[in-house]
N, C-alpha and C positions, 0 to 999 in steps of 0.2 A: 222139812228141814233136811240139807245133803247131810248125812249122818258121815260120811266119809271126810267129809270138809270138817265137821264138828273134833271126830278123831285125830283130825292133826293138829287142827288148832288145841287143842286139849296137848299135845307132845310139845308145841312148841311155848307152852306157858310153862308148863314141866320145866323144859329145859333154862329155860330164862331166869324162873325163879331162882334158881341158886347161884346166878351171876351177881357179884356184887353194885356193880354199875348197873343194873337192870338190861345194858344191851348184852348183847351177845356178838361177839371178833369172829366172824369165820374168814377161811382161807377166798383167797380170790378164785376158788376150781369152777370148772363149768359144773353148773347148776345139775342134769343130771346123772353126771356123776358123783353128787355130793350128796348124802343121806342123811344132812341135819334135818332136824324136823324144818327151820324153814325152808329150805331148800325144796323139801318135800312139799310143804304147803302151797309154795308160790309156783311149781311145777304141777299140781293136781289144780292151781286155779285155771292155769294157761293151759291143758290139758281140757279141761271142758269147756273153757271157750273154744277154742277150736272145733271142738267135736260139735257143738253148737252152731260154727258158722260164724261166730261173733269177729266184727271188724274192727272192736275196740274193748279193751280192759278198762275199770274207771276205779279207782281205790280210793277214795274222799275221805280224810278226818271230819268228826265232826266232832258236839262239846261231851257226849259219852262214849267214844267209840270212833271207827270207822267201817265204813260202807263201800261193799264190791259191787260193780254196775258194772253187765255186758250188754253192748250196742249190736242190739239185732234186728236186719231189718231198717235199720235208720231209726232205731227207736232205743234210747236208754231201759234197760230190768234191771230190779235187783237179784241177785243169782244167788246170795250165800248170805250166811247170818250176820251180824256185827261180829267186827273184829276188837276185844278192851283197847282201848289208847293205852292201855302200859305195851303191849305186843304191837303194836302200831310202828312205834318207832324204829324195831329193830327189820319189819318189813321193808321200810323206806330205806333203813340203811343195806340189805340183802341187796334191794333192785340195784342201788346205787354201785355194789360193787361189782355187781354182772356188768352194769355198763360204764364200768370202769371212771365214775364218777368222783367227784369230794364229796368223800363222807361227811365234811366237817363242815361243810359250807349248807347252809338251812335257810338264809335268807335269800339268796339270787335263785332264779327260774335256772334249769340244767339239763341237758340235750343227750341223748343218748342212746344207742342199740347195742342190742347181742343177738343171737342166733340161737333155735331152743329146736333139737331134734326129736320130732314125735314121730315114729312108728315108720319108719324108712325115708321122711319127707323134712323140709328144712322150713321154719316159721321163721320170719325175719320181724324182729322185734324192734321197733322203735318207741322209745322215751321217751317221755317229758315230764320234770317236776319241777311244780311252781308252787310257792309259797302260799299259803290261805289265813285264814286267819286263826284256824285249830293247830296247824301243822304243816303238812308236805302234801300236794295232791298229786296221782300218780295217774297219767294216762299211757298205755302203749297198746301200740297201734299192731296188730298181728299183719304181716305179708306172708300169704302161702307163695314161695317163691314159683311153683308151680301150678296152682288153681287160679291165681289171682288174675296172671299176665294173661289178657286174652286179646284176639285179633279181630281186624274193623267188622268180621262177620257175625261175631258173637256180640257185638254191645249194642242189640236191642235198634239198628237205624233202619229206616224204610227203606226199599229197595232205591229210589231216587235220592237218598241222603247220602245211602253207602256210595254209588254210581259218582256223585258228586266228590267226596270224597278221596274213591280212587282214582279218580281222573287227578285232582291235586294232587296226589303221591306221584305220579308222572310226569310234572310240568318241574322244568329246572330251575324256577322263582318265584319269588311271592311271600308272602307273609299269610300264614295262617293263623287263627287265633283260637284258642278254646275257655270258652267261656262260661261263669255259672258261679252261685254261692260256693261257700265250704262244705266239704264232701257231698260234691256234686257230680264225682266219677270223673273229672278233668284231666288228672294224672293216670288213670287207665287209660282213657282216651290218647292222650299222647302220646303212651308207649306202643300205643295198637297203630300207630301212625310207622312211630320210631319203627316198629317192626317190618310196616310195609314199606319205606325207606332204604330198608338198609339192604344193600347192593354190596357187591364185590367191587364195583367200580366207582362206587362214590365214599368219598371220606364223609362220612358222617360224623359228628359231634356233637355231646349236649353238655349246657352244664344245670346241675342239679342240688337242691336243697333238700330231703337227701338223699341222693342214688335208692331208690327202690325196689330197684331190680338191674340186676347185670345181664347184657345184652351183649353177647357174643358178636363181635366186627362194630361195635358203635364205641367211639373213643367217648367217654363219660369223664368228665370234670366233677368232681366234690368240691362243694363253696365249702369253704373254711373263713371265717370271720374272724377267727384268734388271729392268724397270720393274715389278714386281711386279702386274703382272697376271694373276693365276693362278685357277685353276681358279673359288676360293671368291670372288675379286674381281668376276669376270666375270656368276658364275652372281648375286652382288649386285645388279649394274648391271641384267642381263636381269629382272630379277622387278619391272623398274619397265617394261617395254620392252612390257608388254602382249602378250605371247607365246599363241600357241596351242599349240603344242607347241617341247617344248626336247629337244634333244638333249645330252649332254654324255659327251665322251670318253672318258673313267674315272672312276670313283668311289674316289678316293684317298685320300680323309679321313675323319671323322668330319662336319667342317663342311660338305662337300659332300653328304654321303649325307641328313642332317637339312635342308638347302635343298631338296635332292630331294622327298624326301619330303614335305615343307612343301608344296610347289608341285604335286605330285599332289593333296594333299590340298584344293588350291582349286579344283579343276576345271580342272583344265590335262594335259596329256599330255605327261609327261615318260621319256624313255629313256637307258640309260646302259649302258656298260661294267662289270667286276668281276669278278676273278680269284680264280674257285671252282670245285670241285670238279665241284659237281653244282646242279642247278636247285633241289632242296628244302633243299643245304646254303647257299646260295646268302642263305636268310633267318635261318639264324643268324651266316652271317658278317655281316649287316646289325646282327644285336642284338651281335655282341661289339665292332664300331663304337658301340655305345650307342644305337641304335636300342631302342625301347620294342616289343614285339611287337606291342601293340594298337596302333599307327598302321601297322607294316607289315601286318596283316593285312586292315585298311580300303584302303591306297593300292596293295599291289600287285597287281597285274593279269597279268601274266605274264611268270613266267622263263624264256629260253632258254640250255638247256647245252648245247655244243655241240662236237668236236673234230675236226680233220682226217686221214684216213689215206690210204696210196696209191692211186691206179684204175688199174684192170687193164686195161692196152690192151685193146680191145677188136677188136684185127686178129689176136690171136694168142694169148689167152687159150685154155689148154686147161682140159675139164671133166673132172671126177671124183665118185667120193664114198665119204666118209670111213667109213675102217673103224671100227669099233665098239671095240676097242681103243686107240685111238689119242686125243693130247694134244687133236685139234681134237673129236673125241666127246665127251672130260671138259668141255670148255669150253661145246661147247653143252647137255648139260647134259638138260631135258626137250624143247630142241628140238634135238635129234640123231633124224632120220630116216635109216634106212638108205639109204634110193632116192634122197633128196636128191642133185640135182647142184649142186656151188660148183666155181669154178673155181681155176685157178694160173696165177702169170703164165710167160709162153714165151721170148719176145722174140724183136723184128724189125726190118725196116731202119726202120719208123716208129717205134718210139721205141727207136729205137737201142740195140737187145737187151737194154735193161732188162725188159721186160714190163711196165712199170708207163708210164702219162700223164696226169701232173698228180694232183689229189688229192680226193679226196671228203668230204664233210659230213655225222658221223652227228649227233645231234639226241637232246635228250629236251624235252620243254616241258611245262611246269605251267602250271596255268590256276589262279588262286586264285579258285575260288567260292564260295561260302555254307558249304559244311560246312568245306572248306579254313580259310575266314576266321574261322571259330568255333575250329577248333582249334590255329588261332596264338594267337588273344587268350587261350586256355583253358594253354597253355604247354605243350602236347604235345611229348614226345620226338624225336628225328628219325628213329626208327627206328617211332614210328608215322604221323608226318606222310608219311614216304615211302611207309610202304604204304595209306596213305589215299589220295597222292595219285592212285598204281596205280589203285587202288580206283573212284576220282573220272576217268579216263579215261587219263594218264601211260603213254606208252610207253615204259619204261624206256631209257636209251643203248645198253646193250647188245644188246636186242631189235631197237634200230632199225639198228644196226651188224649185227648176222644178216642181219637181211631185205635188207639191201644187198650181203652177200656173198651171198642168195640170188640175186640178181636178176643178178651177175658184173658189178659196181659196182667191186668189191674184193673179197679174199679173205680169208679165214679167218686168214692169217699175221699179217696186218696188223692186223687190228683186236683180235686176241688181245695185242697191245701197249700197248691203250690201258687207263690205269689208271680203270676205271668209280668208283671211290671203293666197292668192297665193304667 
């Protein structure tokens, strides 16, 4: 039990109890400047998630109580004791007024960041609370504005992915795509683009849902939806703004996806988000948006699919190799070598007997060339597009998730998890 956590939560019942409404009115100050017990509470929780590494806060009601959950690693813990449902509510209303929310309003979902200063460095705090059935559920998302933003050469790509990649950072059109489930590193990816984009000599622009990082020479758009600035109003306004390359945060429409594509197809370099499967499914989710395949197969340029799985401390990873019998044999399949060594995680006092630190980036990326682009407009199957694209050079995801359990990146447990779209 954090005995530290128990102590404030013990102050902040203290202090509660003799409010007659049971909440507690504190001033709208920044959070560490302010030394109410809650104030204090909700600063030593976001205090050890950080310190932790944790990429998400989770603060859930339930029917006794609620429960703090930090996401580490791609995996929900619970990190701290119950919180009573009588002190619950005045939590929900704390977060709300840091991010400058309605206290009053409990029934609609509500969006929201602040800024939480630890130890010389800036956490950028984004919100969300949505309605459940006990209460308020409280997720926020930690951005170290500094550790987080990192460039094409740190996110885990094979030497021919990266090579691929920065060759399209060089070309003045196209449509790129990045592709993959929810928190599948998508939006890091982007920005690690955005990064290598951004020139003195090109107008760069993106618009964003929500700016997650400020990028020194990149003109960044905030959708705002209260005043209906949204995705397709924005990407309007940019296509007057004389753009070299656009950036845009998701592709959530139909009218976004046809602006896109519109604005590759004038010699502009444009890239986006889009939640799909796989890099080759990636162009029919385009056509069942109403995309026409013969403009997709002129404007796009390359899709990356991509997903995250655990990394294998590397202080304590033990090695083996798998029997021939066995589940990780069937899985690899024709590349199961006997001699092959992969590792398992062990764990130790550096990551805190998980075995596992932080998370890795497998990859598949299409390159749409000539014969590719002939046989989109021609209306091939997906099950010949995809072995054409193999064919055409395509390292398949799962091949690329092997060679990184070769290399003791991550193991064999891990990436047997991820659903490749067979």
């Amino acid at each position: 039990m954090d005995k530290e956590f128990s102590r404030l939560l013990a102050r902040v019942a203290r202090n509660i109890s003799v409010a007659e409404s049971g909440v507690v009115h504190e001033e709208a100050t920044a959070m560490q400047n302010d030394r109410t017990p809650l104030a204090e509470l909700i600063n030593y929780v976001i205090a050890t998630a950080s310190a932790a590494n944790a990429s998400d806060i989770h603060i859930e009601p339930m029917a006794t109580g609620a429960r703090i959950r930090l996401r580490l690693d791609g995996e929900l813990r619970d990190a701290f004791q119950i919180i009573p449902a009588e002190l619950y509510r005045n939590l929900v209303s704390r977060v709300k007024i840091l991010c400058r929310m309605d206290i009053a309003e409990t029934r609609l979902p509500q969006d929201g960041r602040f800024t939480f200063w630890q130890e010389g460095k800036d956490l950028d705090m984004r919100v969300s609370i949505v309605p459940v059935i006990y209460g308020e559920k409280i997720v926020m998302r930690i951005l170290n504005n500094q550790q987080s933003l990192k460039n094409l050469e740190q996110l885990d790509l094979t030497e021919n992915n990266k090579a691929i990649l920065l060759a399209q950072c060089q070309k003045a059109n196209g449509a790129l795509l990045i592709t993959g489930p929810v928190n599948s590193g998508k939006t890091t990816l982007m920005y690690a683009i955005m990064q290598k984009l951004n020139h003195s000599e090109r107008n760069l622009i993106s618009i964003e849902d929500p700016v997650e990082y400020k990028l020194l020479g990149v003109n960044q758009i905030q959708v705002n939806e209260k005043i209906n600035l949204t995705f397709e109003a924005a990407l309007k306004a940019v296509l007057r703004q004389d753009f070299d390359c656009l950036g845009v945060g998701e592709i959530r429409s139909r009218d976004t996806a046809e602006m896109m594509i519109t604005a590759a197809l004038t010699g502009r370099m444009v890239f986006s988000t889009l939640h799909t499967a796989g890099a080759v499914k990636t162009i029919f989710r385009l056509m069942d948006m109403g995309i026409p395949g013969y403009l997709l197969a002129v404007a796009l340029s390359v899709v990356v699919s991509q997903r995250l799985v655990k990394r294998l401390c590397p202080y304590c990873r033990q090695a083996y190799k798998v029997k021939a019998d066995s589940m990780e044999a069937k899985f690899l399949g024709e590349k199961y070598e006997p001699d092959r060594v992969f590792y398992l995680p062990e764990g130790c006092d550096k990551c805190k007997g998980t075995g596992y630190a932080g998370r890795v980036a497998v990859h598949e990326v299409l390159v749409v060339n000539a014969n590719l682009s002939n046989a989109i407009s021609q209306g091939k199957s997906l099950e010949e597009l995809e072995q054409l694209a193999i064919t055409e050079g395509m390292i398949p995801m799962k091949e690329d998730a092997i060679g990184k359990a070769k290399e003791g990146l991550t193991d064999l447990k891990s990436i047997m998890t991820i659903n490749y779209g067979d």
